[in-house]
C-alpha positions as CSV (number, residue, x, y, z in Angstrom):
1,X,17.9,-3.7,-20.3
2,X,14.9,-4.7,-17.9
3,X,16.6,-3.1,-15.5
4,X,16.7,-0.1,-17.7
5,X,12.7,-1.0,-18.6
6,X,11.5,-1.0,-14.8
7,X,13.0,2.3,-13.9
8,X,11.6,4.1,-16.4
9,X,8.1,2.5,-16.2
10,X,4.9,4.1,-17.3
11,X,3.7,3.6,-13.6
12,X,6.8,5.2,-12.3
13,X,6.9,8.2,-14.6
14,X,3.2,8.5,-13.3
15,X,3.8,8.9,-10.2
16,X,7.3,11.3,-10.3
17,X,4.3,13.2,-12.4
18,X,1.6,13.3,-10.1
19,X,4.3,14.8,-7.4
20,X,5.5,17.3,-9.6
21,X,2.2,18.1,-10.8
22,X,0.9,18.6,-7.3
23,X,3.1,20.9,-5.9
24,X,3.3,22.8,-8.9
25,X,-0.4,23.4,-10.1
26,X,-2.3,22.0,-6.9
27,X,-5.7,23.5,-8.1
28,X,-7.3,20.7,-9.0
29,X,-6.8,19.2,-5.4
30,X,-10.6,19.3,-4.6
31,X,-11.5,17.6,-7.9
32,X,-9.3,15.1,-7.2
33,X,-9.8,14.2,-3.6
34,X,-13.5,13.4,-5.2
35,X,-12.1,11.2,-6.9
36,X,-9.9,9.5,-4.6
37,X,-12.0,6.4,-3.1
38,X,-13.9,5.9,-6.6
39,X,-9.9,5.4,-7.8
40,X,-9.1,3.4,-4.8
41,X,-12.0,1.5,-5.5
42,X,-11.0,0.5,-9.0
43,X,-7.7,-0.3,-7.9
44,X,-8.6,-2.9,-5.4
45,X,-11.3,-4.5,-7.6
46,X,-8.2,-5.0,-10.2
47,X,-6.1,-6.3,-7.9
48,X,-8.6,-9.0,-7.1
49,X,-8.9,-10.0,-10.3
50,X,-5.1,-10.7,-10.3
51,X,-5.4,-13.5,-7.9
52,X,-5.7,-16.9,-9.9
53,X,-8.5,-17.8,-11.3
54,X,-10.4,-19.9,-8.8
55,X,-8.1,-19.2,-5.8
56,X,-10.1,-19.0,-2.9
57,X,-12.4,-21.9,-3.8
58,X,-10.1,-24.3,-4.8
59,X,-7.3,-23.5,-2.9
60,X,-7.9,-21.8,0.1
61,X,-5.4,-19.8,1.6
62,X,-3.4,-21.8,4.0
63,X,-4.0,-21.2,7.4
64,X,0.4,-20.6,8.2
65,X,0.3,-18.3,5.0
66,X,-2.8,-16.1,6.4
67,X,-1.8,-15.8,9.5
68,X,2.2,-14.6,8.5
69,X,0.9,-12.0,6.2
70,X,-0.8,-10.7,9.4
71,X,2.4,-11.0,11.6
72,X,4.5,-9.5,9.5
73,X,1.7,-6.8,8.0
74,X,0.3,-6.0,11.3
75,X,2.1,-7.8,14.1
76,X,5.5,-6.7,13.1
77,X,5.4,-3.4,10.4
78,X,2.4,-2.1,12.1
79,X,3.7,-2.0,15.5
80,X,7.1,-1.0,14.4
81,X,5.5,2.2,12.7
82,X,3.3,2.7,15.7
83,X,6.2,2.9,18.3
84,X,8.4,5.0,16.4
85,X,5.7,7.4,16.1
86,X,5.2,7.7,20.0
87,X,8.9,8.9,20.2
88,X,9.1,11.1,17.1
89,X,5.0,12.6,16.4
90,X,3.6,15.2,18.5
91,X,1.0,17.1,16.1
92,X,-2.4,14.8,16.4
93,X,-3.1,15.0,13.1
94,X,0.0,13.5,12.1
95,X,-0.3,11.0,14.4
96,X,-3.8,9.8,13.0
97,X,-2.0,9.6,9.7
98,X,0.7,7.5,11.4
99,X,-2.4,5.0,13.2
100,X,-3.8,5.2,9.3
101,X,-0.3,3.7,7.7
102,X,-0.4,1.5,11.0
103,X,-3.6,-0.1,9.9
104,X,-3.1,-0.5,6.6
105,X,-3.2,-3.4,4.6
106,X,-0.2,-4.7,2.7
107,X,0.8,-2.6,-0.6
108,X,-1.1,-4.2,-4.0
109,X,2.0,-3.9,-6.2
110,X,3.5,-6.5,-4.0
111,X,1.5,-8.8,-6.6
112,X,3.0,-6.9,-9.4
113,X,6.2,-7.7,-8.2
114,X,5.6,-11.1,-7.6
115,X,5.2,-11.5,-11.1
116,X,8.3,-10.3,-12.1
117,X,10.8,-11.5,-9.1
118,X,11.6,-15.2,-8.1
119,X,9.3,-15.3,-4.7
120,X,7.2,-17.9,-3.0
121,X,4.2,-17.2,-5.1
122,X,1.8,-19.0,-3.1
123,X,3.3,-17.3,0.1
124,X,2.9,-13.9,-1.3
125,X,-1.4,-14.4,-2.4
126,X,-2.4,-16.2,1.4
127,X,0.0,-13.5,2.9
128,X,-2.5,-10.8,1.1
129,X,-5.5,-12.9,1.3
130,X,-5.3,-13.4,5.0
131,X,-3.7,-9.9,6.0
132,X,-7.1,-8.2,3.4
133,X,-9.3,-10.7,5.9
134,X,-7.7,-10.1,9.2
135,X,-8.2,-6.1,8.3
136,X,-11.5,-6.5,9.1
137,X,-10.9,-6.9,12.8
138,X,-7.6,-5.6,13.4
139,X,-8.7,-2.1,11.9
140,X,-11.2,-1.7,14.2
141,X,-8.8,-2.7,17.0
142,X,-6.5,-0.3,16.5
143,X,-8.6,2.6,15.8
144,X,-10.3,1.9,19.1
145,X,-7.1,1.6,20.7
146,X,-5.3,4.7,19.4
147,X,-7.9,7.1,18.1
148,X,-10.2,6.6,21.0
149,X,-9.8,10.2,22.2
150,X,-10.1,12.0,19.3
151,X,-13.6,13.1,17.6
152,X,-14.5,10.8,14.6
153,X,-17.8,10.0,12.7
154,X,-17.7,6.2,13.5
155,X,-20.4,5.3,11.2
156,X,-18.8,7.7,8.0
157,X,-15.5,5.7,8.7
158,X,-17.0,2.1,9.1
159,X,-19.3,2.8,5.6
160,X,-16.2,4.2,3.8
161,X,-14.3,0.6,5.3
162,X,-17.2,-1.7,4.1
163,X,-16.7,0.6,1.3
164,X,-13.3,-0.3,0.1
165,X,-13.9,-4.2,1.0
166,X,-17.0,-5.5,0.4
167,X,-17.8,-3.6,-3.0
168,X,-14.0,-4.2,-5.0
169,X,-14.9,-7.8,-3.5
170,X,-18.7,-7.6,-5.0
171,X,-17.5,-6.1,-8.3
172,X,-14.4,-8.6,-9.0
173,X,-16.8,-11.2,-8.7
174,X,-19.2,-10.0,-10.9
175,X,-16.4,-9.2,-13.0
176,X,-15.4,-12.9,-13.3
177,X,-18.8,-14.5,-13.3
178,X,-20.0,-12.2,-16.4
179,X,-16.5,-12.5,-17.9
180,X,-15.2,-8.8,-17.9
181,X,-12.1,-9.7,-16.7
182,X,-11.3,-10.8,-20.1
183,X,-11.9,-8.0,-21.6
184,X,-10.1,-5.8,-19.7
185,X,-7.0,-8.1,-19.3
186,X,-5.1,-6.2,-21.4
187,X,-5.1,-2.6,-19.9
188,X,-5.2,-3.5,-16.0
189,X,-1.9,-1.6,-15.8
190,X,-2.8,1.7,-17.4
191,X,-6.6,1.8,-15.7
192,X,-4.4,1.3,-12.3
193,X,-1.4,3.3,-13.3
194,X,-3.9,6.6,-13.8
195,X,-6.1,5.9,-10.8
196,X,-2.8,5.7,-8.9
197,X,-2.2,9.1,-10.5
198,X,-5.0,10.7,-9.4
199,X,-4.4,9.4,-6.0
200,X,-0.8,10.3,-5.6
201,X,-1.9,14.2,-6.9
202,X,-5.2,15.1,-4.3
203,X,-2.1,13.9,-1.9
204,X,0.3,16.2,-2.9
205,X,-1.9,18.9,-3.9
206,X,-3.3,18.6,-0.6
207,X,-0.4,18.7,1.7
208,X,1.8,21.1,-0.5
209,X,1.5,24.0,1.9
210,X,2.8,21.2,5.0
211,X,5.8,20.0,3.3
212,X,7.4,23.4,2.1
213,X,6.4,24.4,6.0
214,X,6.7,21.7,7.9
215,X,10.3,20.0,7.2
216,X,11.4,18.9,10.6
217,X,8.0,16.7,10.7
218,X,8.7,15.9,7.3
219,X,12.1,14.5,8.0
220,X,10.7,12.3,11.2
221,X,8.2,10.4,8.9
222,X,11.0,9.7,6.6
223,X,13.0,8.5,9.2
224,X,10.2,6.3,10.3
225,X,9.2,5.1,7.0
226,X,13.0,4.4,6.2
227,X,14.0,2.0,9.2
228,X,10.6,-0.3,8.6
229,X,11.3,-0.5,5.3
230,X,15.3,-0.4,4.6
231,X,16.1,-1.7,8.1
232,X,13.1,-4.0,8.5
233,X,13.7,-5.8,5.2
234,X,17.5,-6.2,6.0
235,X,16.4,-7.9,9.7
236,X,13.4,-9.9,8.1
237,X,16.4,-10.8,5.4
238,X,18.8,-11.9,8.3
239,X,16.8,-13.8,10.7
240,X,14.9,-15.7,7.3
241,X,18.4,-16.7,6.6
242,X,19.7,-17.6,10.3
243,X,16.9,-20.2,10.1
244,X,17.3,-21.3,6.5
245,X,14.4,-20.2,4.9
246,X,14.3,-20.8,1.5
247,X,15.2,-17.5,-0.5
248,X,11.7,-17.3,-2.5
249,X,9.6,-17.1,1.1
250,X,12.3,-15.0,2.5
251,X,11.2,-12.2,-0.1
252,X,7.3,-12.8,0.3
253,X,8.0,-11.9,3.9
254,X,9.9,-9.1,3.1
255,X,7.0,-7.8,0.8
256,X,4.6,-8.7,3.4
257,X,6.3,-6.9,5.9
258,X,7.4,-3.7,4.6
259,X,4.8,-2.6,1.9
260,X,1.7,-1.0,3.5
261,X,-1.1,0.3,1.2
262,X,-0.5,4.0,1.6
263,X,-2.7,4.7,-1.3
264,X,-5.7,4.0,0.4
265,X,-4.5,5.0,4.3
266,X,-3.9,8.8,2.2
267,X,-7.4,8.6,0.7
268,X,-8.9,7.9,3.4
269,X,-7.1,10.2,5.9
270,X,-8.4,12.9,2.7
271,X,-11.6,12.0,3.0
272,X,-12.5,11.5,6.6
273,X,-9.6,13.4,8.4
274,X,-7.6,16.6,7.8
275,X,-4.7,17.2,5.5
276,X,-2.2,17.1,8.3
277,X,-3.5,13.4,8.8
278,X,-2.6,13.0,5.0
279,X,1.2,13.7,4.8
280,X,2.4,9.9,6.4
281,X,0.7,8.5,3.6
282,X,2.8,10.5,0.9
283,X,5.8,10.5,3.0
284,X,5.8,6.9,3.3
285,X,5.1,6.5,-0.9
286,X,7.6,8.6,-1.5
287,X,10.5,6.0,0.6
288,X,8.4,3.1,-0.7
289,X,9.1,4.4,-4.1
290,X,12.7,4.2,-3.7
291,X,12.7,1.3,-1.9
292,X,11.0,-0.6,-4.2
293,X,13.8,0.8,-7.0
294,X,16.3,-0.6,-4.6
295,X,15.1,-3.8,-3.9
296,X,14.1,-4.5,-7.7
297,X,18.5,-3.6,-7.9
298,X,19.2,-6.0,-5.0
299,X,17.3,-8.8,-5.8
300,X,18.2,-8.5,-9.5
301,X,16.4,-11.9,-10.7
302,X,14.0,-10.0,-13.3
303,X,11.9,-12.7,-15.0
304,X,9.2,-10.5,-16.9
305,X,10.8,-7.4,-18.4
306,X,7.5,-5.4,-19.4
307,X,5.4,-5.5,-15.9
308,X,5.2,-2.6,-13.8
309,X,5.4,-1.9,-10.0
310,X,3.4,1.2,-8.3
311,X,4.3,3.0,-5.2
312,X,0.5,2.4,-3.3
């Protein structure tokens, strides 16, 4: 029956919607790619407020904890995506969506998920925590180091950053210190489901035209996006268990490093970039989405029946 619950989740319906949607009535594209960051914006505020109250003043995220959440976020996945793209990308604007994805901080459902899957709960918020803080100089770092040839408006891009860090960070506090967090408790899911929503619609409204005409492209970012997800997780899975890690920190890592934020690597590509730069981002949702389906199967150790997961 939760099985049963989780598939047919208000957050998963949402987002089979917003695909549908978009390739079918795509008119609203421009509307919505307005509204993309603002969305983001909310979203990552929310997800700070799901960290425990207190978190990083009491507890600190442990030094081991931050720094696998950037091995396997951006040591491992990132690189892995990177690579792969070298051998199978040729358009350049496909390519900056693949150094996007590559630079991306872990997903935010992986939270959601922890709360509903036996993990190493502690693993799972220093993994974010430090991979959120290392994004700050890795981001940079790669974009130098791959998008170095190609025109950009470094400032634009470094604002729009700041952007998506510093102000969720600012507004989650002020959230907590004025206690509005309370008061919204109750309808995190649906604020995040419909910003997710209009997210996952300015991306398929705006690539519509490339994945009816570009399918050969198409299939080579689900290629990519299947092996570091499927075939990643299985490795991370095999070595974690070579070395007897305990099961619960075996799936953090697997979270850690599989699940990018492709939500916000598609707005921004939307907002700074061209359309073509866009498509990894839903390409990757799309296997994401499935994956997460799978692994919910797999793992099959449900402990809260009514929370939902979100392909970002």
């Amino acid at each position: 029956m939760a099985r049963i619950k989780f598939l047919f989740s208000r957050s998963h319906i949402l987002f089979l919607l917003a695909i549908l949607i978009g390739i079918l009535l795509p008119q609203a594209a421009e509307i919505a790619s307005v509204l993309t960051l603002p969305a983001l914006t909310v979203i990552l505020t929310i997800t700070l407020l799901r960290f425990p109250r207190g978190f990083f003043r009491r507890h600190r995220p442990p030094l081991s904890g931050a720094i696998w959440g950037n091995v396997m976020n951006y040591l491992i996945l990132g690189n892995l995506i990177i690579m792969a793209s070298i051998f199978l990308i040729r358009e350049e604007g496909f390519w900056v969506g693949m150094v996007l994805i590559a630079a991306a901080p872990p997903a935010t459902t992986i939270i959601q998920l922890g709360n509903i899957l036996r993990i190493d709960k502690q693993s799972m918020f220093s993994g974010m925590a430090g991979a959120y803080l290392g994004s700050a100089l890795i981001v940079p770092l790669i974009g130098l180091g791959f998008l170095k040839f190609i025109p950009l408006n470094h400032f634009g891009l470094i604002l729009l950053i700041a952007e998506l860090t510093l102000l969720p960070l600012f507004l989650s506090r002020l959230a907590v210190d004025k206690d509005w967090d309370k008061l919204i408790e109750n309808y995190k899911d649906h604020i995040t489901d419909w910003c997710f929503f209009i997210i996952f619609y300015a991306l398929v409204a705006g690539t519509r035209y490339l994945v009816i005409h570009r399918p050969l492209d198409v299939v080579y970012m689900f290629v990519i996006a299947a092996i570091s997800t499927f075939l990643l997780g299985f490795i991370i899975n095999l070595v974690g268990n070579y070395y007897g890690v305990a099961k619960e920190k075996i799936s953090s890592l697997v979270f850690l490093g599989t699940m990018k934020n492709y939500g916000m690597a598609g707005a921004i590509a939307l907002n700074v970039f061209n359309k073509q730069a866009v498509l990894p981002a839903l390409v990757f949702s799309v296997v994401m989405f499935i994956y997460i389906i799978w692994l919910k199967y797999k793992m099959g150790n449900i402990i809260i029946t009514d929370a939902d997961t979100k392909s970002n």
